[in-house]
Wavefront OBJ file of the C-alpha trace (Angstrom):
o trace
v 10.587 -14.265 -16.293
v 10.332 -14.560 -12.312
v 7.626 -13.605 -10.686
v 9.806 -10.818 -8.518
v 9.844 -9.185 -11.941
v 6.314 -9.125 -12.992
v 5.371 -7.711 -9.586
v 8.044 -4.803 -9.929
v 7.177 -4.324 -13.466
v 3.163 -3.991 -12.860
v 4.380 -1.995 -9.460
v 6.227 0.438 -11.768
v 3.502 0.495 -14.538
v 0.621 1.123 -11.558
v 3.463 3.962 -10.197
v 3.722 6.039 -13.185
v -0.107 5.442 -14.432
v -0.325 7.723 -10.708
v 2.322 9.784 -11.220
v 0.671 10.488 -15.043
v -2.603 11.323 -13.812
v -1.338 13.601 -10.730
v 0.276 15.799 -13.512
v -2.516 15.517 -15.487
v -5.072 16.559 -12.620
v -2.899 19.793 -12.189
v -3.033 20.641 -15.416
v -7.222 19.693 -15.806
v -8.530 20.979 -12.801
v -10.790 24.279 -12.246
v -9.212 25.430 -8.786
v -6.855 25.347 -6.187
v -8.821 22.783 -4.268
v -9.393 20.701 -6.771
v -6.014 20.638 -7.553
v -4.524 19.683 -4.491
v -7.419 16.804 -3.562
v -5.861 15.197 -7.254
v -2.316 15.826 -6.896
v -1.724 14.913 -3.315
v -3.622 11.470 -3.705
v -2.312 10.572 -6.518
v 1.988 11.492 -6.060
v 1.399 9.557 -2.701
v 0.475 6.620 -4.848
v 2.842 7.362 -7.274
v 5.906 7.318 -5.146
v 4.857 4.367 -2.723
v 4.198 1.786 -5.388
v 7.574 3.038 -7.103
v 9.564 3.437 -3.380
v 8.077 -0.442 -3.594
v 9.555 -1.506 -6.343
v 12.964 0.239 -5.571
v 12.764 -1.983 -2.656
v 12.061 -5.005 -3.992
v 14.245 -4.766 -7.083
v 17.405 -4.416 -4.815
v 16.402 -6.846 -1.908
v 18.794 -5.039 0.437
v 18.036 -4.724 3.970
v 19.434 -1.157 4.331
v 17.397 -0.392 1.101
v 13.995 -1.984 1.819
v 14.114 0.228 5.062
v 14.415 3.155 3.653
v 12.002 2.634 1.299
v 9.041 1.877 4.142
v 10.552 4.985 5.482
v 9.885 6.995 2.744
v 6.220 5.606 2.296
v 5.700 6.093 5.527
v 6.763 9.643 5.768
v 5.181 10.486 2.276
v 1.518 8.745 4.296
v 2.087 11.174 7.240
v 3.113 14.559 5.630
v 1.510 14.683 2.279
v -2.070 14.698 3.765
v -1.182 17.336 6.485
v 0.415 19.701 3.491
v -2.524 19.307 1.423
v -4.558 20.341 4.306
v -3.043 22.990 5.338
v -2.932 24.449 1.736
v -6.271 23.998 0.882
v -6.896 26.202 4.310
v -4.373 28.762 3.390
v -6.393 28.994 0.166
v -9.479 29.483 1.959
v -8.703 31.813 4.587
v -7.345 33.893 2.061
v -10.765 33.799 -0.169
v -9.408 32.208 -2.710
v -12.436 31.432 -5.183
v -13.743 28.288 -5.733
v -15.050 26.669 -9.062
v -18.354 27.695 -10.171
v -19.297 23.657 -10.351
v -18.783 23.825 -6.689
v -21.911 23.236 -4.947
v -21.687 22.368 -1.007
v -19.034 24.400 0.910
v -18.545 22.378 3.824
v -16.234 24.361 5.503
v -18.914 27.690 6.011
v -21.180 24.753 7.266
v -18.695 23.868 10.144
v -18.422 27.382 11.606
v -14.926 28.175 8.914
v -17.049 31.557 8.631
v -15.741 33.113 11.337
v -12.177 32.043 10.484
v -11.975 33.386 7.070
v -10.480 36.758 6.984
v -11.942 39.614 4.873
l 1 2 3 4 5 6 7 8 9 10 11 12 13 14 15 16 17 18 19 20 21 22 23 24 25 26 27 28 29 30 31 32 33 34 35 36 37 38 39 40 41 42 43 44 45 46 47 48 49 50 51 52 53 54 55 56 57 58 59 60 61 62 63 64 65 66 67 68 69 70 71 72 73 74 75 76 77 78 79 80 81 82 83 84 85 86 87 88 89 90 91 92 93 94 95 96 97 98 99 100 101 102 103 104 105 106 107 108 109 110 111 112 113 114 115 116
């Protein structure tokens, strides 16, 4: 077996273990925020290592570009969404776990920003 091969397979493999315990983290967690720290990290990791094996299993120019692309635009935009969700949940008083023990956001002035 070549060693492109191995590296796609264990690329795969490490791409749905990711993809596995993203779903699993939604299904687990206690809250919103919770939620969206697990799933967000872990489909970003999911779909680059399998965007990387796409593009090394077909070793076409035109394919291998895309695929950075794609990483690259999954990098960029899946951080900003989960941001900007876990403030929408916020701002909107959305209760946290009980577990929850620091709120970091009341101790960077979010106080005033959270609407009642």
């Amino acid at each position: 077996m070549p060693i492109a091969e191995i590296v796609i397979a264990v690329l795969l493999l490490g791409g749905s273990f990711f993809g596995f315990t993203a779903a699993l983290g939604l299904i687990r967690m206690p809250d919103i925020y919770t939620r969206m720290s697990t799933s967000g990290k872990a489909a970003t990791l999911c779909c680059g290592l399998l965007l990387a094996a796409v593009a090394l299993l077909f070793r076409d120019a035109q394919v291998t570009a895309r695929a950075i692309a794609a990483i690259l635009f999954l990098l960029l935009t899946v951080p900003v969404g989960a941001h900007m969700i876990a403030r929408a949940a916020y701002r909107v008083k959305n209760p946290m776990w009980e577990g929850t023990e620091i709120d970091s956001a009341l101790e960077n002035g979010a106080k005033a920003q959270r609407r009642d």
